[in-house]
N, C-alpha and C positions, 0 to 999 in steps of 0.2 A: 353540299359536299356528299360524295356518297363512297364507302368504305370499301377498297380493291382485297380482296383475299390474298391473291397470286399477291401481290408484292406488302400487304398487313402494310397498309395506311389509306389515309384518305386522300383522296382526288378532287377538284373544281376544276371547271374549265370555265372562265368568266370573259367578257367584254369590257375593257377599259379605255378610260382616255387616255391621251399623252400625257404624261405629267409626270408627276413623285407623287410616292405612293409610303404613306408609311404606317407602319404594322406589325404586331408581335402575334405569339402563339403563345396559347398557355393551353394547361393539360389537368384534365380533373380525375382523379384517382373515381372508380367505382366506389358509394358511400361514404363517399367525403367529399361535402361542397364547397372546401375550397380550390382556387385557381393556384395552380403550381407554374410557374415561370421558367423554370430551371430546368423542367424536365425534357423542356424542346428546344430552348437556345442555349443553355449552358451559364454560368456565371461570369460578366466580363467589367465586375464593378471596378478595378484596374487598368479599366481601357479609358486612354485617352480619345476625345472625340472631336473632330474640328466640322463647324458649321459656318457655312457661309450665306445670309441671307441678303436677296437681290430683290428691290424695291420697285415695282415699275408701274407707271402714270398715262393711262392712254385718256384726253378730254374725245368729248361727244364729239368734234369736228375733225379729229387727228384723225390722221392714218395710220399712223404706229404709236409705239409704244416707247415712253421716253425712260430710262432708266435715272432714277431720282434717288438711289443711292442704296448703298454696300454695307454690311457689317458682319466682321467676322469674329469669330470668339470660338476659343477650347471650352470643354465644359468634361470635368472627371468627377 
């Protein structure tokens, strides 16, 4: 990451694959080592969350991929 003046934050420009990607940002004050959470995403400990996790089964001779099953669940 490298620090833009003209707009006062940092920049990446990366390569990724297709997929989900998941990730936070946390922010450490000048002399003080801890990590502050709050300061870049805000507090959302009132947010309800719904996840849905999709299972899938490809054997060595298949050509595709077989979906083997679903589960969904809130989590606050």
């Amino acid at each position: 990451m490298f620090y833009n003046d003209s707009l006062e934050h940092y920049e990446a420009h990366l390569l990724l694959k297709q997929g989900v990607f998941n990730y936070a940002y946390s922010a450490r004050k000048i002399g003080n080592p801890a990590l502050n959470w709050e300061d870049t995403d805000g507090s959302h400990y009132e947010t309800e969350n719904s996840y849905t996790i999709l299972l899938y089964y490809k054997g060595f001779n298949d050509n595709t991929e077989s979906l083997v099953g679903v589960k969904s669940f809130k989590f606050q």
